[in-house]
C-alpha positions, -999 to 999 in steps of 0.1 A, spaced: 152 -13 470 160 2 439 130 17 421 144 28 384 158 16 352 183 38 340 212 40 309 233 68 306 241 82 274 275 98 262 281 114 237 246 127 233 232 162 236 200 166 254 177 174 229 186 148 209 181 125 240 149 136 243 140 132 207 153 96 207 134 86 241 101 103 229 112 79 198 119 43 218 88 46 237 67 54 208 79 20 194 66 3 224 32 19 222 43 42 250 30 81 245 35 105 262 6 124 286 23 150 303 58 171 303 74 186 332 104 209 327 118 206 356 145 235 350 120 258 334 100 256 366 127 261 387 137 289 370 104 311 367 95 297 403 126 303 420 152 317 402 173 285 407 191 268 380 196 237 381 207 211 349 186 198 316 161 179 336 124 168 321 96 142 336 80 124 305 41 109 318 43 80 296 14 58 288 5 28 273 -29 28 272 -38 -11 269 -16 -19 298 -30 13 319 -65 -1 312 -54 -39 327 -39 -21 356 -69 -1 364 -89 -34 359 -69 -50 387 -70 -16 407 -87 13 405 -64 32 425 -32 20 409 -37 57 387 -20 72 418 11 57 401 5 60 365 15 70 343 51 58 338 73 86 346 110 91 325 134 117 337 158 128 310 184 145 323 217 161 325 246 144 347 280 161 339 284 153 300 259 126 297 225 120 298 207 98 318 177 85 312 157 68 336 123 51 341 100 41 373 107 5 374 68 -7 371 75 -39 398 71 -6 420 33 -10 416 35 -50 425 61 -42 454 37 -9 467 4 -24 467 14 -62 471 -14 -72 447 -5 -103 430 -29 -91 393 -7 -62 388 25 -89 383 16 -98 346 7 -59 335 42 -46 352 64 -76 340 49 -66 301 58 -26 312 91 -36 319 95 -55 291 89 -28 266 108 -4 290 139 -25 288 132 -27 250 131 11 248 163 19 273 185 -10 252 170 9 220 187 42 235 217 30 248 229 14 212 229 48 201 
């Protein structure tokens, strides 16, 4: 079962890729809630270095709200995490498909909330790809 949505971008630096996916989702009333560094933590953890790699929490707040509605523990999988990172010279960006939440819990109310999600997603990963 595949469990993301993903485009890979050439051509693009990573910070700009961030910039431009921070961008997309804010169009499709997506913010974002939390930031990971993945590489930074690594790092100062570790002392392993590892490639541009960053977990975006996105949310969108009505469509948390309806899925909280439904099910009060569907917050175990919110919000949306988006990894931007480095793969060779690209970028990949890649979101948790929401079906996920449908699929893991089998509850038939959170259909409608995760095909909108995945709608705007898709919107926001065709967005990025056209650049």
């Amino acid at each position: 079962m595949s469990y993301d949505r993903t485009v890979r971008l050439a051509g693009t630096d990573f910070d700009a890729a961030t910039t431009a996916v921070r961008q997309a989702l804010a169009d499709q009333g997506f913010g974002i809630l939390t930031e990971i560094d993945v590489k930074a933590t690594l790092k100062a953890k570790l002392g392993h270095d590892i490639e541009d790699y960053l977990i975006l929490g996105a949310c969108n707040p009505p469509l948390a709200h309806r899925a909280l509605e439904a099910d009060r523990s569907i917050g175990l999988l919110l919000p949306c995490n988006v990894v931007v990172r480095r793969d060779g010279d690209h970028t990949l960006v890649q979101v948790l498909d929401p079906g996920t939440m449908v699929t893991l819990t089998g509850l038939d109310a959170l259909k409608p909330v995760a095909d909108e999600a995945t709608a705007r997603l898709d919107v926001a990963l065709t967005a990025l790809a056209a650049t």
